[in-house]
N, C-alpha and C positions, 0 to 999 in steps of 0.2 A: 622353667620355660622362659624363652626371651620374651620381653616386651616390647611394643613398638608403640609408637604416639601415632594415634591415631591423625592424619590427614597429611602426614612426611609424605612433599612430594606428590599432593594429592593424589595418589595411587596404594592409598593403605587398603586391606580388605577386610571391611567391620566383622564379616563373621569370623576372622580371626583372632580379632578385639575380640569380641563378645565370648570366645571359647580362650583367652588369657582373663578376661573377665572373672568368668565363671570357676576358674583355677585360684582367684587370687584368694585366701585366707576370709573367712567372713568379716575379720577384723579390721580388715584392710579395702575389702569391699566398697564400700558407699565412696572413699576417697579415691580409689581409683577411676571409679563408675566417670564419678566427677571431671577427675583428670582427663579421660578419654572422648569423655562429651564436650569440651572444652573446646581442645585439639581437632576435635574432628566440625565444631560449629566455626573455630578460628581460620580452619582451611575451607570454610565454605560447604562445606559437606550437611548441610543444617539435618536431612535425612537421617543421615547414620548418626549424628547428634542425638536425634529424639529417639531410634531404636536401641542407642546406650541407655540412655536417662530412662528407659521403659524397662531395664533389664532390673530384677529383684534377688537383693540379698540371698540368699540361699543358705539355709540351716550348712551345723558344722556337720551334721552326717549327708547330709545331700553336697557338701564340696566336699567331703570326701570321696565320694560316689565319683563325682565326677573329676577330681585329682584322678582317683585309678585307672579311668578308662583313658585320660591322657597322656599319663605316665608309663601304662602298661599296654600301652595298644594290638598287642599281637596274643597277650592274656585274653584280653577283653571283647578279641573277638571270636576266638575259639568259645568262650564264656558264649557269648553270643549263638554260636552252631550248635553248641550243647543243646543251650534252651527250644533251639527250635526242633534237635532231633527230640527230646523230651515232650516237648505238646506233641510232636505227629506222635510216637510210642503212644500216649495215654488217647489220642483221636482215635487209633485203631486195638487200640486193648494190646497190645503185644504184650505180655507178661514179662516175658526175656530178657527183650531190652527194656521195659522199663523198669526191673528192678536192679540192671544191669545202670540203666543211666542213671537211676536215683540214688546207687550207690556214688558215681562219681558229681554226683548233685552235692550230695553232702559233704565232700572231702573238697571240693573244689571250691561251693560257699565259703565253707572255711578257712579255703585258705587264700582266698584273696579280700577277706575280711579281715584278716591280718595282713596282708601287704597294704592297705586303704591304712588301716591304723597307723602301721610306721612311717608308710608316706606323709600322712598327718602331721605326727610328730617330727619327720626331717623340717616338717616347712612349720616347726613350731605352734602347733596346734595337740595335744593334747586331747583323745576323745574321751568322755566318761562312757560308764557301763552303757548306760541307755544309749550313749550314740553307737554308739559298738552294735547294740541292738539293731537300731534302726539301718547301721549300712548291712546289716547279713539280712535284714527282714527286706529293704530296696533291690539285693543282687538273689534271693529268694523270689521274689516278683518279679524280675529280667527273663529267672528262668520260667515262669510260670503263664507270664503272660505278654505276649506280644506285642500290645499296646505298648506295657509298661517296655519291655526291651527296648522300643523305638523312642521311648524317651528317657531311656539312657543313652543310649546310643550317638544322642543329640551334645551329650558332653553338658548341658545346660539346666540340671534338677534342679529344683528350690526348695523341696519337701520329698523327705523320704518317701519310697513309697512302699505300695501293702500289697503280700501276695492275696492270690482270691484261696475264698477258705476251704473250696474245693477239689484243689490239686494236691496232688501228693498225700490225701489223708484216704485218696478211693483205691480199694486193690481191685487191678487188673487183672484180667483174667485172661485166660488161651482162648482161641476161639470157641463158640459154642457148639459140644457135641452133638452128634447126632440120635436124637431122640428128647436132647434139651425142652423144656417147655417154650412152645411155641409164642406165648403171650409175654413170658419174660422174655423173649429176645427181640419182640416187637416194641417191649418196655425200651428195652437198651437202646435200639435204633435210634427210638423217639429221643429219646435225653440227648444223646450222640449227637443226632440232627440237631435239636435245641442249640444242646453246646455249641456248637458251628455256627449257626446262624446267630446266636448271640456272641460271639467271638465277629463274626463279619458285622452286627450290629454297634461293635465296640471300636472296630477299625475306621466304620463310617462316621462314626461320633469324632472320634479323632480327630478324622479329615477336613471334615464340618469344621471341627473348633480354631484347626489351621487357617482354613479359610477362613472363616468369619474373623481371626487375630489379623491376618492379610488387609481383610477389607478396612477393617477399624484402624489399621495403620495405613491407608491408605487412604482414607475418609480423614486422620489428622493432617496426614501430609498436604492433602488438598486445603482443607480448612486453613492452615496455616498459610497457602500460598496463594489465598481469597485473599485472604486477610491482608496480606503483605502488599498484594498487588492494588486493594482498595486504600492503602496506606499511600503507597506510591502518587495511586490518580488524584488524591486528595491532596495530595505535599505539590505532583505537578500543576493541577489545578489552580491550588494556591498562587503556586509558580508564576502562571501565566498570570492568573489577577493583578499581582503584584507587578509584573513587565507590563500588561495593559496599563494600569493607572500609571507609571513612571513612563509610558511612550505619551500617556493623554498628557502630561505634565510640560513634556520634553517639545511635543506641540505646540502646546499655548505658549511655553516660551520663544518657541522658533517664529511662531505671529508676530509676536510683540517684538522679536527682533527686526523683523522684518518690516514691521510698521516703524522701529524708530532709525532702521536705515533709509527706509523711503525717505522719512523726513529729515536723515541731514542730507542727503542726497539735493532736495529740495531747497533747505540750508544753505548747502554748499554751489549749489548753482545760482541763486540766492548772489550770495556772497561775492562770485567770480561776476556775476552784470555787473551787481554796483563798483567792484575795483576798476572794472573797464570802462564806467562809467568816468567815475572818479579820474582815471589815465589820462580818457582824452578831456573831459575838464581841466586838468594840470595843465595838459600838452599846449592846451585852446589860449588858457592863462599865461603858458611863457610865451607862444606867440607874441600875443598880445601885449607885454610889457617888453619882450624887444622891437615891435614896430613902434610903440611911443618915445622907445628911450631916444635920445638925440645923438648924434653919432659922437663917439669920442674923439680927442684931440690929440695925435700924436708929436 
């Protein structure tokens, strides 16, 4: 899969990060996470920053998991319509199809528990038995139950996950004849019902924990831009303090100029009486010594 750095162009789209993420090798993981939280705080993106830096490693059988449904996308969603015809089959007892779909249940875990492995191993990863385990026990849970389907589906596992111990181990039966005991099929109903409403209780859990992941990222988002913005009013603040005392400063010099141009002003006016002074005393003094001189003699 290509990569992209995240904030090129400010117009990258994290959740396309975050599912190149989720592909990358667990080994390679943490450095990437890295790289891409970088890139996208560099471009200003500080959001999609902290929802990288929140994304967690992910076991080698949960990136395999999720290599396959990237890599196989049109497998993985047939995989996907299986599981859901298999729980409605076991919601209604159909016997038919569900021994009909738990055969293609088995052949088809199987075998894309082996395309997850090869894929593994093209991108250099190597599974042991137990991971082998854990992605047919994860794509066993896809088909089993709903929840778990929608979070594979997501491309973004981080722990294998586990079927529930109750499917696929109960036989199905035809509908109930007529003459059946009336208390066991009252039994069935109840559990049926159960089942259902703890399947809707599991979907609502779900949604719940989306939201509540929602708000908590959004309650940091906020927090941080408190933060930031009380950062700012305190450096502004600062700011202005520091221009206040350098205008009070710039002030009191502008006085003291002002008072020592008054006084050469004063000085200097000052200065021009007495020259004028002085002038016509000279002017008074030549008078005066050419009316005394005696006339000369040509």
């Amino acid at each position: 899969m290509a990569r992209e750095r995240a904030g090129d162009g400010g117009a990258q789209d994290v959740e396309r990060l975050l599912d190149d993420l989720y592909t990358t090798p667990p080994s390679g993981f943490v450095t990437r996470r890295a790289e891409l939280a970088l890139a996208a705080k560099g471009a200003g993106n500080a959001a999609d920053a902290r929802r990288i830096r929140a994304a967690r490693r992910p076991t080698l059988a949960a990136w395999a998991a999720n290599l396959l449904l990237r890599a196989a996308p049109e497998e993985s969603r047939r995989f996907l319509e299986l599981g859901e015809a298999l729980r409605e089959a076991f919601r209604t007892l159909d016997a038919g199809e569900v021994k009909e779909l738990s055969d293609r249940r088995r052949s088809v875990v199987a075998a894309l528990t082996r395309q997850a492995v090869a894929l593994a191993e093209q991108a250099g990863q190597r599974l042991s038995d137990s991971a082998r385990q854990d992605v047919e026990s994860t794509l066993r849970a896809v088909l089993a139950d709903r929840e778990a389907a929608e979070r594979w589906a997501t491309g973004r596992l981080e722990h294998p996950l586990t079927p529930p111990t109750d499917f696929g181990g109960r036989t199905a039966e035809p509908a109930v004849p007529q003459g059946r005991d009336e208390l066991a099929e009252r039994r069935r109903r109840r559990e049926a019902e159960k089942g259902q409403r703890l399947e809707e209780a599991r979907r609502e859990a779900a949604a719940a924990d989306r939201r509540l992941r929602d708000r908590r990222t959004e309650q940091a988002v906020s927090d941080e831009e408190l933060t930031r913005a009380r950062e700012d009013h305190d450096r502004v603040g600062a700011e202005v303090s520091e221009a206040e005392r350098r205008l009070d400063q710039a002030r009191s010099r502008l006085r003291r100029a002002e008072e020592e141009r008054h006084k050469a002003e004063e000085r200097q006016r000052a200065a021009a009486d007495a020259l004028a002074e002085a002038e016509e005393h000279a002017q008074a003094a030549a008078h005066e010594v050419e009316r005394l001189s005696p006339p000369s003699s040509t």
